[in-house]
N, C-alpha and C positions, 0 to 999 in steps of 0.2 A: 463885040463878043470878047470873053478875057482869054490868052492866052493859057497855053498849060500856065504858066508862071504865075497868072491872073487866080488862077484856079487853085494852086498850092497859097498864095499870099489866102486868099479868101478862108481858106479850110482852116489856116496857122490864126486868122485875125477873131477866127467863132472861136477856136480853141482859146485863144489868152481871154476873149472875153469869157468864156465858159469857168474860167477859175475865180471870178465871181459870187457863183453860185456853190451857198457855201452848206453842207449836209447841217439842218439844227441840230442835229443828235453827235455828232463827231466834231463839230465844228468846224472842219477841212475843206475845204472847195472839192467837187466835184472831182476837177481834175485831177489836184492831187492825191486823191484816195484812188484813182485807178476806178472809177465807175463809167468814165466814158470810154467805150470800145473803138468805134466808130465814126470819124465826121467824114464823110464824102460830098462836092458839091459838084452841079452838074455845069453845063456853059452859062444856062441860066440863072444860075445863079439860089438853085431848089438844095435846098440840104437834107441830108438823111443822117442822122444820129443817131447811134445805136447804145444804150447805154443800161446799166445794172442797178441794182440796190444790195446794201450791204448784206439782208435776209429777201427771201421771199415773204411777199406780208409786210413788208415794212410801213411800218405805218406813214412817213415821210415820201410814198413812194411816188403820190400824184401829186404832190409839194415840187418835189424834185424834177419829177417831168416837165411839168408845166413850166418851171423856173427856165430848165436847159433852154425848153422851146421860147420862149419870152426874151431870153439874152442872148440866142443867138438869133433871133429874128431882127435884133436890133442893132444888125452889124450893119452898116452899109453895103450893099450889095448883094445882100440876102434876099431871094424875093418869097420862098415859101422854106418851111421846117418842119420834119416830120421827125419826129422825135418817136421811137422803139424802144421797148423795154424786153429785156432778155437774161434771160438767167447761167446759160451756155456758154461761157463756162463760169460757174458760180464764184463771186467775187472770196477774195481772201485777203488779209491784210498784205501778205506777201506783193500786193500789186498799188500799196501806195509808193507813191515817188520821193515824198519827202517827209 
């Protein structure tokens, strides 16, 4: 089983992968637009994801899910991903990084 330490590398290795995944409509990665809220994993290695869309309705929005869930299922050590969509609190540009 991975240690707390196991479990922070785990969470930081979905997140670099997760900036892959790039929005078509903005061109930006996921990450860096500020649409992921959330990566938490468990000892097992189950992720929970919690993440937004630019609009409610967006048309890219099961594009986008399905993408985060597929790249970060592909980490090593990942054994399940559940990926959540939320709109609480509704994204703004104010919350891209770069």
């Amino acid at each position: 089983m991975p240690d707390a330490s196991g479990h922070a590398n785990l969470t930081e290795r979905v997140r670099q992968q997760l900036s892959m995944v790039i929005d078509p409509e903005m061109g930006r990665s996921v990450v860096d637009m500020g649409l992921i809220y959330l990566i938490e994993a468990d000892q097992a290695g189950d992720m929970h994801i919690m993440m937004t869309t630019t609009t409610r309705g967006c048309p890219a929005s099961t594009f986008l899910t399905q993408a985060v869930q597929a790249c970060a299922a592909s980490v090593s050590g990942v054994r399940s991903v559940e990926v959540a969509l939320t709109y609480t609190p509704p994204w703004n540009p104010s919350m891209m990084t770069s």
